[in-house]
MITOR-363474 format. One record per residue: x, y, z of N, C-alpha, C, O in turn; residue in three letters. Coordinates in steps of 0.1 Angstrom, whole numbers, plus 2048, in hexadecimal, padded with zeros to 3 digits. Each point is the difference from the previous one (the first is absolute). Example, Ala and Ser with C-alpha at 12.3 -4.5 7.8 and 13.67 -1.06 7.14 Angstrom:
// residues 2
8847C784E7F780C80080980C80080A800807ALA7F280B7F280980B8007F880B80880580B801SER
This chain:
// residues 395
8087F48007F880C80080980D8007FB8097FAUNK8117F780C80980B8058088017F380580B7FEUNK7FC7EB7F98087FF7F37F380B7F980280C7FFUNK7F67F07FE7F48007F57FB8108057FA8087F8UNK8097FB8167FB80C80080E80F7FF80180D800UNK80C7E480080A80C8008018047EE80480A7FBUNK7F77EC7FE8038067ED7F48047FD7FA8047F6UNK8027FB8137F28087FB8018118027FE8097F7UNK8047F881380A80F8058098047F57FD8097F9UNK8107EF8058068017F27F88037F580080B7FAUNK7F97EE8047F78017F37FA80E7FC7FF8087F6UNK7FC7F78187F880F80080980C8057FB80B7FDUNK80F7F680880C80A7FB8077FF7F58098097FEUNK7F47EE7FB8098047F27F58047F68048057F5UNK7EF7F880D7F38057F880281380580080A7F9UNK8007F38107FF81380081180680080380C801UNK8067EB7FD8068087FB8018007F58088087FCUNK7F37F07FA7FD8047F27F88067FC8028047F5UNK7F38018127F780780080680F8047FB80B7FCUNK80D7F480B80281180680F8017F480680B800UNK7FF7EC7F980A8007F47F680B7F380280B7FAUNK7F37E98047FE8017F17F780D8067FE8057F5UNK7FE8018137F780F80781080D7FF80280C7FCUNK8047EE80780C80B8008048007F180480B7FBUNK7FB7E87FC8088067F17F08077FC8008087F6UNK7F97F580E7F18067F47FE80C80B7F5804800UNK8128028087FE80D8058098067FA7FB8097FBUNK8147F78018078027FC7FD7FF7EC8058097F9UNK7F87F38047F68027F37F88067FD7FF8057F5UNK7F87FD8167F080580180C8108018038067F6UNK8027FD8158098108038068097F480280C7FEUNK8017E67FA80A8037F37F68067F37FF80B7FBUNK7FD7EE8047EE8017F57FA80F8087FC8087F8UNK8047FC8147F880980580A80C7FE7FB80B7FFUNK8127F380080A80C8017FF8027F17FE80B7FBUNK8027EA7FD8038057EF7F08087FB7FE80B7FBUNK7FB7EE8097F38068008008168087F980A7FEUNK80F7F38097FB80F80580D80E7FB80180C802UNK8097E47F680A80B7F87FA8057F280380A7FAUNK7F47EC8027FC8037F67F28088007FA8017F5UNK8018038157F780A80280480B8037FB80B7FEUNK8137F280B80380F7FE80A80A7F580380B7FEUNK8007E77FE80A8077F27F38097F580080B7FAUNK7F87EC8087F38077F57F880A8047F88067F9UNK8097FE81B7FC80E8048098088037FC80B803UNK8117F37FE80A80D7FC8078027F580780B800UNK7F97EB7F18038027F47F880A7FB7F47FE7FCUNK81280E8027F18077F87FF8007F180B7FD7FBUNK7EB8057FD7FD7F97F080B8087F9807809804UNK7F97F17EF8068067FB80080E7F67F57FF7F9UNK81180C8047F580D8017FC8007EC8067FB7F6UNK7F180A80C7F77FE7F080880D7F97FD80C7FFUNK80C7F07FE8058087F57FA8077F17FA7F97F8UNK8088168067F88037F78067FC7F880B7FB7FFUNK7EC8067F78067F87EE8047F680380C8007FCUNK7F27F580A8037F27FB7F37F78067F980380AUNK8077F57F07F47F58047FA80380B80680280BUNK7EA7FD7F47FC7FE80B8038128097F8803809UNK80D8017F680580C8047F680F7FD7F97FF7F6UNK8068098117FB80E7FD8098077EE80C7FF7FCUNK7EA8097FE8058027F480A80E8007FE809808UNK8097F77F380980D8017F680D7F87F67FE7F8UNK80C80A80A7FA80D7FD80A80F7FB8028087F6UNK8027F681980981480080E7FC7F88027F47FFUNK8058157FD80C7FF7FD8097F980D7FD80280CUNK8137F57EF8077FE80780D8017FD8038027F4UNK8077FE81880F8007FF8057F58017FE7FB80AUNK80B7FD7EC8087F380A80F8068078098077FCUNK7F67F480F80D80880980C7F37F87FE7F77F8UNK80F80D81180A7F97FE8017F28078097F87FDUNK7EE80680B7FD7F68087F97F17F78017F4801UNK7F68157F57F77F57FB7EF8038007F77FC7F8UNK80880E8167F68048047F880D7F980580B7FDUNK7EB7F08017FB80C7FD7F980B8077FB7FC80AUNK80380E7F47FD80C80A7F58077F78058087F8UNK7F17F88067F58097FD7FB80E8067FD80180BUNK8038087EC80080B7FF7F880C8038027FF80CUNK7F88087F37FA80C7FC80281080180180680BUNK7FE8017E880380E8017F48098017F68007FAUNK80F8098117F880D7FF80480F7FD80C8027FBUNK7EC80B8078038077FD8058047EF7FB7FD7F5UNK80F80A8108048077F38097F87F68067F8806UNK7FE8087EF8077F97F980F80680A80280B806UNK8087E57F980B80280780E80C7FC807808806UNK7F57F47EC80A8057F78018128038088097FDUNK7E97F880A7FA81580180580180A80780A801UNK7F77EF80B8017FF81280C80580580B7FD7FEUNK7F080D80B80880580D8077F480780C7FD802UNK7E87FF8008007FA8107FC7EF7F87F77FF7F8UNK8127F680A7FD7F08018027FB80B80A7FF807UNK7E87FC7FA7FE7FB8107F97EF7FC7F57FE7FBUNK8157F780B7F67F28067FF80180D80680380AUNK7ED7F87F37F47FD80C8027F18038047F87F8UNK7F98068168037F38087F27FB8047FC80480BUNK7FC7F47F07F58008058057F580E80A7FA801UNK7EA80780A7FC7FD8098007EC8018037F87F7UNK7F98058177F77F47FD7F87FE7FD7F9809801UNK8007EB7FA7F67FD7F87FC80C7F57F48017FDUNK8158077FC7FC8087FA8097FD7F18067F57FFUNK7FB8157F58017FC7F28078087FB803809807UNK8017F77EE80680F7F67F68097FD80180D7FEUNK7EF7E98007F380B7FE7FB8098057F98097FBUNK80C7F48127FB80A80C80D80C7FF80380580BUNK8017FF7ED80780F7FD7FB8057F880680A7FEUNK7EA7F67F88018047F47FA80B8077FB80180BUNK80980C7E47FC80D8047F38047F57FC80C7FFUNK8007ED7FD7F88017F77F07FE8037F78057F9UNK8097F38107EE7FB8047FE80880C809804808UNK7E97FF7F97FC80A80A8007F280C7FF7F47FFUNK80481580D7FF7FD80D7F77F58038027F5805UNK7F58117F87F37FC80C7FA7F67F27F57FC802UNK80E8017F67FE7F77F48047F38017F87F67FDUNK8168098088077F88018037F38058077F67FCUNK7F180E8108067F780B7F17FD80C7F5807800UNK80D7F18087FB7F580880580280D80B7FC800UNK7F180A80D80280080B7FC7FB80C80080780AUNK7FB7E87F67FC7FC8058087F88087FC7FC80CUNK8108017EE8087F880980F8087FE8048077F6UNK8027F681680E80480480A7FD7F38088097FDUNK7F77EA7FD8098007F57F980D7F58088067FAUNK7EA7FD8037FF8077F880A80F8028058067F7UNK7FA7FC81580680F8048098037F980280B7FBUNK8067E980380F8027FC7FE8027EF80A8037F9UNK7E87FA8037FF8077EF8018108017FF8087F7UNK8037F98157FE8198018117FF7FF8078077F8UNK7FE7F08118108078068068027F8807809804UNK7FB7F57F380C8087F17F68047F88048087F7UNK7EF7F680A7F780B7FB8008108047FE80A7FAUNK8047F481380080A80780D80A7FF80080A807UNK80B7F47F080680B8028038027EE8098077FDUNK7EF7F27F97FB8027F37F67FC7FB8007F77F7UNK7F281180E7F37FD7F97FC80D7FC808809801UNK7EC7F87FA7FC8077F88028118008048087F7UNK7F67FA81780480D8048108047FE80380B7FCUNK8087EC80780B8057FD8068007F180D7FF7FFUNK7EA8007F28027FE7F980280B7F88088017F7UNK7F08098108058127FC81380180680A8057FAUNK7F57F681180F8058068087F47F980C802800UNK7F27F77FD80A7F97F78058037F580C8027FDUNK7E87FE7FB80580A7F280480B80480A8047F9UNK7F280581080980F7FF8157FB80480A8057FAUNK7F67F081180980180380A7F77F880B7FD803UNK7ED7FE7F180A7F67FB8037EE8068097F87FEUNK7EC80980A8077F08067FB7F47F67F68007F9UNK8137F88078017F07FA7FD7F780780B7FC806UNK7E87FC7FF8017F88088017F17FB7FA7FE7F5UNK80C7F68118017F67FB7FB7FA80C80680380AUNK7F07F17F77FD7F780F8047F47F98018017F4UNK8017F38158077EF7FF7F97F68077FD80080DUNK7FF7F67EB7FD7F480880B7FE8088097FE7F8UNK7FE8008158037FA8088007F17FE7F67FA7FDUNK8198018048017F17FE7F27F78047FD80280CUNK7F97F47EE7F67F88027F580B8027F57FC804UNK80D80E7F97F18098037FD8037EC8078047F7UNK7EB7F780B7FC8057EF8077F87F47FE7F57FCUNK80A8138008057FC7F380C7F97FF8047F87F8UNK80480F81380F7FE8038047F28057FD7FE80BUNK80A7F97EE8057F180880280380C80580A804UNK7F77E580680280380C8147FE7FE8077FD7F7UNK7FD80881980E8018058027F780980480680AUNK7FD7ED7F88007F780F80D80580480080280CUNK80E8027ED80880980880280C80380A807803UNK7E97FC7FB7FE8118028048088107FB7FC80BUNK80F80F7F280280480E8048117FC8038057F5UNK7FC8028198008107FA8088037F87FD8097F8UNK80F7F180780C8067F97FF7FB7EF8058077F7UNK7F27EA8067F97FD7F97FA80A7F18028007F4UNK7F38078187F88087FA80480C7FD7FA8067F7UNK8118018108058087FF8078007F07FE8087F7UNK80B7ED8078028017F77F77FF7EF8028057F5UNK7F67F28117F57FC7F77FC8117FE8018037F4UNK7FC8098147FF8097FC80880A7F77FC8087F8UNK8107F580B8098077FA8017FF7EE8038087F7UNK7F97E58097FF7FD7F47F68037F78008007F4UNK7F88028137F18077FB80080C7FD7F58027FAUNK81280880980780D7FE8078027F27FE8067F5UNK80E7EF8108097FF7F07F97FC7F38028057F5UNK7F47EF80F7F97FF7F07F88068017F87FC7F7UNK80280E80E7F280C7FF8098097FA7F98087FBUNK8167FB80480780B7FE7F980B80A7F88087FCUNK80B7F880F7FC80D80B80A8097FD7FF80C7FBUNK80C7EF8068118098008047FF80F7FA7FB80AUNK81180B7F58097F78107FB80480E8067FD80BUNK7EE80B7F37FA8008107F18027FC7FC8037F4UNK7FF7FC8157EE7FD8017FC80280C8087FC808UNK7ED80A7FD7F97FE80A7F97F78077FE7F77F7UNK7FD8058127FA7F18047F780280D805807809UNK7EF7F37F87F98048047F47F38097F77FA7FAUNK80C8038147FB7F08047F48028057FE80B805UNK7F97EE7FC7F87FF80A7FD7F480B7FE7F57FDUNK80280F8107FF7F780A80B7F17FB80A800807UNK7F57F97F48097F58028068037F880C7FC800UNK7EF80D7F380E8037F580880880780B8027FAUNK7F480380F8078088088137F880480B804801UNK7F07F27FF80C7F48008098057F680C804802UNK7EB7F97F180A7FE7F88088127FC80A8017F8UNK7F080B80E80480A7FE8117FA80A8097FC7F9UNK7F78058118057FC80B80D7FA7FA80B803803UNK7F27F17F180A7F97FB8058087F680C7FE7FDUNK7EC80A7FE8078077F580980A80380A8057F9UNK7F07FE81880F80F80280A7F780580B8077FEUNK7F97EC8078067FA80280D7F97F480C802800UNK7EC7F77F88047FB7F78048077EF8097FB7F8UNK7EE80F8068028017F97FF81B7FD7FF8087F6UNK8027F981580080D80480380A7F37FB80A7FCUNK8127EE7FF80680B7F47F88037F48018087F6UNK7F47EE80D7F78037F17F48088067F67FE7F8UNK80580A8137F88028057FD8107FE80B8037FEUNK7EF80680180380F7FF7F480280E80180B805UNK7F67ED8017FD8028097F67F58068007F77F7UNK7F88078127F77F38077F880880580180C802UNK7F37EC8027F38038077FA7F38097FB7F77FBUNK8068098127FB7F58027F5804809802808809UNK7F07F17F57F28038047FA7F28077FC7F67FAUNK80480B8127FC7F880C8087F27FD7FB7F67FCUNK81680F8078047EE7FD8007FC80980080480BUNK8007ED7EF7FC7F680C8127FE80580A8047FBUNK7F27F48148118058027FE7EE8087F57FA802UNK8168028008047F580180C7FF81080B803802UNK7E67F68097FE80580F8137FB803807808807UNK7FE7EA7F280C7FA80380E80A7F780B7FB7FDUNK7F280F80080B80A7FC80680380D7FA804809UNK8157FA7F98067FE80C80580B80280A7FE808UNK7F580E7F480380D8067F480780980380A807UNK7EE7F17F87F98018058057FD8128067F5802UNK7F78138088007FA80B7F57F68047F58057FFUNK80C7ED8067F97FD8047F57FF8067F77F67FFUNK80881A80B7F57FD8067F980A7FA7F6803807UNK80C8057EC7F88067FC7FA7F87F17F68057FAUNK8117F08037FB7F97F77F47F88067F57FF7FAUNK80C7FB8137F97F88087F68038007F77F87FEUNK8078178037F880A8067F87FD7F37F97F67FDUNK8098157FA7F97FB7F07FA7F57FB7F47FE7FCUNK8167F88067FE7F28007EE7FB8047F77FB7F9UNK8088088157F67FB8027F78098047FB80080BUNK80180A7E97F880C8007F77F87F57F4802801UNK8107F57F47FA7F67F77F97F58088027FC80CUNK7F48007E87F47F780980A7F47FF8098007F7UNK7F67F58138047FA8058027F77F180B7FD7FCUNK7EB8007FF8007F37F480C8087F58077F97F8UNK7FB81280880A8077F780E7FD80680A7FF7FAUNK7F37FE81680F8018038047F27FF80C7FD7FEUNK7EA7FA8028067F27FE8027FE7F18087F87FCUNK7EF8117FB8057FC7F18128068008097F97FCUNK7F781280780C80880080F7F480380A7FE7F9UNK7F17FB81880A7F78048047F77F580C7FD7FEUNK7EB7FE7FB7FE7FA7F68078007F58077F67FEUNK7FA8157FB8068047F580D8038048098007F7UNK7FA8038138128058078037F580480C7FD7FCUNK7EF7FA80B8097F38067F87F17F98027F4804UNK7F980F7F57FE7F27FB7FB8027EE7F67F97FDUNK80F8107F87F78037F87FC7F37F47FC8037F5UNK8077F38107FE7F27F77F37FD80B7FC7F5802UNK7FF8148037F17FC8067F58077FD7F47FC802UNK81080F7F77FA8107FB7F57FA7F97F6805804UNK8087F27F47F77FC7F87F67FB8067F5805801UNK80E7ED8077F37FC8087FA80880B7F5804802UNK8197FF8077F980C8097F38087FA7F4800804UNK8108077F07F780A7FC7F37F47F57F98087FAUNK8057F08057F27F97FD7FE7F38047FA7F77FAUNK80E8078157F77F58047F180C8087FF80C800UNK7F87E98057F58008037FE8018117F6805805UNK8167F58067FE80080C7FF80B8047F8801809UNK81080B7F280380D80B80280C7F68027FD7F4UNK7FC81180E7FD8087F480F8018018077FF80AUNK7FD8047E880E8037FD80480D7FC7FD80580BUNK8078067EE8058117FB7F08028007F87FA7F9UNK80681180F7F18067FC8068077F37FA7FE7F5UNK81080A80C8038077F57FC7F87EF7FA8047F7UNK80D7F180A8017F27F67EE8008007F98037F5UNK8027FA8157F27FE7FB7F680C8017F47FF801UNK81280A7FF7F88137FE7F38008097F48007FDUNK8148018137F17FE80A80C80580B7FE7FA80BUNK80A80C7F480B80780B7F98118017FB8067F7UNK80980081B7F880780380380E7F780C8027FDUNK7ED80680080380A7FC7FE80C8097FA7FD80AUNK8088107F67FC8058087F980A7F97FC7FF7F4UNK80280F8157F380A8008028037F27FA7FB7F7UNK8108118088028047F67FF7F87F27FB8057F6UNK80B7EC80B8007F77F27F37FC7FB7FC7FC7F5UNK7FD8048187F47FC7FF7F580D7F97F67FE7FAUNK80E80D8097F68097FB8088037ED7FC8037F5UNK80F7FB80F8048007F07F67F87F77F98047F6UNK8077EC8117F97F67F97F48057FC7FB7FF7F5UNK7FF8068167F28077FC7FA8077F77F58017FCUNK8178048027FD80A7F58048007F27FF8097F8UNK8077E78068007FE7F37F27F67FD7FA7FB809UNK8028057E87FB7F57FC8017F480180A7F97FEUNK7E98028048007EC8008017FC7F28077F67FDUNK7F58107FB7FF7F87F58118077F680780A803UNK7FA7EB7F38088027F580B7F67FE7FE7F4803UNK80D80F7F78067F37FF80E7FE80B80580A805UNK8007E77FE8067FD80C8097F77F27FD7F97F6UNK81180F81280C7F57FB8087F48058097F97FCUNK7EE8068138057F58068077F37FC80B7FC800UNK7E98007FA7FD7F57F680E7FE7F68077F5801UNK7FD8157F78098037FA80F7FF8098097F97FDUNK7F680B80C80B80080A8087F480380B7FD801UNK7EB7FE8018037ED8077FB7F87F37FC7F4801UNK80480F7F77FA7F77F080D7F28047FA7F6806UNK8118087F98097FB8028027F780F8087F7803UNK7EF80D8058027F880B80180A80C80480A7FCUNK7F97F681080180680C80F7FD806805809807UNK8017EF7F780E7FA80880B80A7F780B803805UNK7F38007F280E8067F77FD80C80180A8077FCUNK7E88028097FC80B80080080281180A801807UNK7E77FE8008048028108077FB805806808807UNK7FF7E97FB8037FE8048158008008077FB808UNK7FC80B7ED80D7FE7FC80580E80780B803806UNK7E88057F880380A80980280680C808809803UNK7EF7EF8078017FC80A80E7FB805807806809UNK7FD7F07F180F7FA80380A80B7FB80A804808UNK7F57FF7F080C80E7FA7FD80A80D8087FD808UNK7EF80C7FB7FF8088098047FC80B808806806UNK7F47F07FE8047FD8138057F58018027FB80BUNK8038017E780B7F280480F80880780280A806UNK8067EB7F580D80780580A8087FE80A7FD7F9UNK7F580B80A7FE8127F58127F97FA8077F7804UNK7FB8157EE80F7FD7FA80480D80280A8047FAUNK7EC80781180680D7FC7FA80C80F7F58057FFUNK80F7FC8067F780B80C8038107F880C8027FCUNK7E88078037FD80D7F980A80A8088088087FCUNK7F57F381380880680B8107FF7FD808804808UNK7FD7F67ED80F8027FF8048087F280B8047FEUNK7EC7FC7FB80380C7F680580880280280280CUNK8058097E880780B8017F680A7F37F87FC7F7UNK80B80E80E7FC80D7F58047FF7F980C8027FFUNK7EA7F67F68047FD7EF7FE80C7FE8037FF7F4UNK7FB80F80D80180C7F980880980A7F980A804UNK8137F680080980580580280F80180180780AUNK7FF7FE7E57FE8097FB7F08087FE7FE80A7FAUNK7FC7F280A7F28088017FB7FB7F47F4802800UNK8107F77F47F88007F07F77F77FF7FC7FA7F6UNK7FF8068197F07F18007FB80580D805808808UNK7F07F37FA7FE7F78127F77F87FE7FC7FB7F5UNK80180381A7FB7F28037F480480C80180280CUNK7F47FF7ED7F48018087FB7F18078027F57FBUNK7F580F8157F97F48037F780A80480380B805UNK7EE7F17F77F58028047FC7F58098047F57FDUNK7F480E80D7F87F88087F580780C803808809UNK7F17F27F57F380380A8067FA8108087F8804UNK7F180E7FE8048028117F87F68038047F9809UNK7EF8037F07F87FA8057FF7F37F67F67FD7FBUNK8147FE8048007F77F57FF7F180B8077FE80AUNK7F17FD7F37FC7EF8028097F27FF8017F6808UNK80580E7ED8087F57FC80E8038058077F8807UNK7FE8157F580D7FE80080180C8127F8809801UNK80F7F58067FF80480B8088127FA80A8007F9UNK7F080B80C80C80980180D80080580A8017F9UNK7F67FD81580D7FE80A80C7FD7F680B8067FFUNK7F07EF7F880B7FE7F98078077F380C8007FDUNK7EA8067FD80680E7F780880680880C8027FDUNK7EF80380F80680B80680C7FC7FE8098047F7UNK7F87F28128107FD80380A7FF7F280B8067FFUNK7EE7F17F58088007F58038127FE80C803801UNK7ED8047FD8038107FF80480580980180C7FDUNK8047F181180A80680A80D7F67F88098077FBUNK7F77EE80480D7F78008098067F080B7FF7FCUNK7EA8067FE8038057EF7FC80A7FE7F78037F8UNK81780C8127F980B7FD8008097EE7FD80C7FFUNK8067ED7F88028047F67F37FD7F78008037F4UNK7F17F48157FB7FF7F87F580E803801808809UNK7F37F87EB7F880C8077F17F98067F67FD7F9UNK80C8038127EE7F68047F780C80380480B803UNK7F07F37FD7F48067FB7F37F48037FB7F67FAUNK8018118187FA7F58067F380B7FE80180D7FFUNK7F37EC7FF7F18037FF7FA7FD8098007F5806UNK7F78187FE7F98028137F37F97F97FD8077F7UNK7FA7EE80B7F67FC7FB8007FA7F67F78027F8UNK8107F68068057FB7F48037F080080B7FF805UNK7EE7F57F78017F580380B7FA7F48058087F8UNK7FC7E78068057FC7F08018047F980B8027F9UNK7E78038057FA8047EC7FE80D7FF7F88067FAUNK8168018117FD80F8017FF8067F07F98097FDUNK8127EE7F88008057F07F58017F98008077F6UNK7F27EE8107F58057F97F68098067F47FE7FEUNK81080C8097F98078047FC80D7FD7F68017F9UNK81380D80B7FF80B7FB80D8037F580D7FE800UNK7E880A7F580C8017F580E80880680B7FC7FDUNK7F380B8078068088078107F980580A8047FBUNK7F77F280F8067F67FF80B7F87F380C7FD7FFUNK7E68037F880B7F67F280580F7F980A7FE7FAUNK7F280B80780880A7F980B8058098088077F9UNK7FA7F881280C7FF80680A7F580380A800806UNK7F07F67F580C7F78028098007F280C7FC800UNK7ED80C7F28088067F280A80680580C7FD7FFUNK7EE81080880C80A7FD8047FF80C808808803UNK7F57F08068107FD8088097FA7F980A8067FEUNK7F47EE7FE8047F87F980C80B7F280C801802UNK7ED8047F38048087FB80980C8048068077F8UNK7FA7FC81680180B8087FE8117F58088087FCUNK7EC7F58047F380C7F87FE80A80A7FB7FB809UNK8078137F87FB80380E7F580C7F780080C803UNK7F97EF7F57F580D7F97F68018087F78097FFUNK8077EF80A7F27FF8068027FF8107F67FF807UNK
């Protein structure tokens, strides 16, 4: 009995240890199948598509005129104003985020134009706003040449996956030389083109005869900033902005899902539902709902090569702080304006300030009541940001 009950014991210890054998390789299988399984869900929610290129298959159709750069890359166009060949004054325009080359024309009335219903629309006024219709008398009198640019993946222009300020800067310069400008031009950003002004006095200054930059966006990890006034700024943005921001600066191979998964809101800015304030809000008011919106046009190519490339260029890991420039016009034969509202939403003041204490050579020009989209507001405004710019003093 003591035999028959001792291999029985055996028996049934070696049953469960084959049992707790073949449970350990099919857990270790079942683990393996479960990990390839969740690489391959997430390779397909952080790969983002690939971007619909105009003129080729399947792609958005080409339309405006283009340049091919030295790179390979094309840059799509548009001219305003006066013929170049007559002009005083040649000025490129930087459009904005989520904004186009279309949103500079000087030719269509205002209130005709454009769609004010969402935050990305706004940004159809911002390079409107310092050449639409009303300034079409002061253009022809004063001779100006305007040219605006798709921005790499915005509209017409190929996307840039190695696109970075110094990048576009040049991309600018090249867009100058085959437009035939001649060896200086004026240049003119709005809110995130504001960057690429930034890169241009940097990188490329000697072709500049002067700059304008109008509510740029400024980039919180610029390390001449003091800390606790960046901090400060920092978390003056709604909270979902500050995690997209973390985002794009310390992880920007996340930029994509961050900003369209579904669990948590990502860039209000990116999804045009970020707060605006008094002033921006009564601007909005006072344009028309109806007419035509270039959004559409903007992102034709994809959101990732357009907002979202953006995003990572502005607050990725900077290649350049503004705070270490020198007076590209040494000699007085340019300057360098910053406009900005006091009451601006997005981009904190505190931090103009300091860029214009830290750079007393630039000329800043802060607005008492004055939010973002202070440029679409009173004419009064866009005709001074010319003849500063021009330094015109008739008026």
């Amino acid at each position: 009995m003591e035999l028959m009950k001792s291999q029985f014991k055996k028996g049934t210890s070696r049953f469960w240890n084959d049992v707790r054998f073949l449970f350990s390789a099919m857990s270790w299988k079942i683990i393996v199948v479960l990990l390839m399984g969740f690489i391959a869900w997430a390779y397909r929610a952080l790969r983002p598509p690939a971007p619909r290129l105009c003129g080729m298959k399947g792609g958005p159709s080409l339309v405006g005129p283009r340049i091919k750069l030295s790179d390979g890359k094309h840059i799509s166009y548009k001219e305003h104003g006066v013929p170049k060949e007559a002009a005083n004054y040649k000025v490129i325009l930087v459009h904005g985020f989520s904004s186009c080359k279309h949103e500079a024309s000087i030719t269509a009335t205002v209130l005709s134009c454009f769609r004010f219903l969402l935050w990305r629309e706004c940004y159809l006024f911002l390079l409107k706003a310092v050449a639409n219709d009303f300034q079409q008398e002061m253009v022809e009198k004063l001779g100006i040449y305007l040219v605006s640019f798709d921005r790499p993946g915005y509209g017409e222009s190929d996307p840039d996956p190695k696109r970075t300020i110094k990048s576009l800067a040049l991309d600018i310069e090249e867009l100058a030389d085959q437009l035939e400008l001649g060896s200086k031009f004026y240049i003119i950003g709005i809110s995130m083109g504001g960057q690429a002004v930034w890169g241009c006095l940097k990188y490329i200054p000697h072709r500049l005869a002067g700059a304008a930059l109008l509510a740029p966006v400024v980039n919180y990890w610029w390390p001449n900033f003091p800390p606790a006034l960046a901090t400060e700024a920092y978390n003056l943005q709604p909270v979902q902005d500050q995690w997209a921001l973390r985002v794009a600066h310390h992880a920007p191979w996340l930029v994509y899902w961050w900003n369209t998964q579904k669990w948590f809101p990502g860039s209000s800015v990116a999804a045009g539902t970020q707060n605006l304030t008094v002033p921006d809000l009564q601007i909005i008011a006072q344009m028309a709902a109806s007419g035509v919106s270039h959004r559409e046009y903007a992102t034709q190519q994809g959101l990732h090569e357009s907002y979202h490339r953006d995003m990572m260029v502005g607050f990725g890991h900077r290649d350049f702080d503004p705070m270490q420039l020198e007076n590209p016009f040494p000699h007085g034969e340019g300057s360098v304006h910053v406009w900005h509202g006091v009451e601006d939403g997005i981009v904190p003041v505190s931090l103009q300030r300091y860029i214009a204490e830290k750079l007393p050579w630039i000329q800043y020009h802060e607005l008492s009541n004055a939010g973002h989209l202070f440029s679409c507001g009173e004419t009064a405004i866009k005709d001074a940001i010319f003849h500063k710019l021009f330094n015109i003093d008739d008026h």
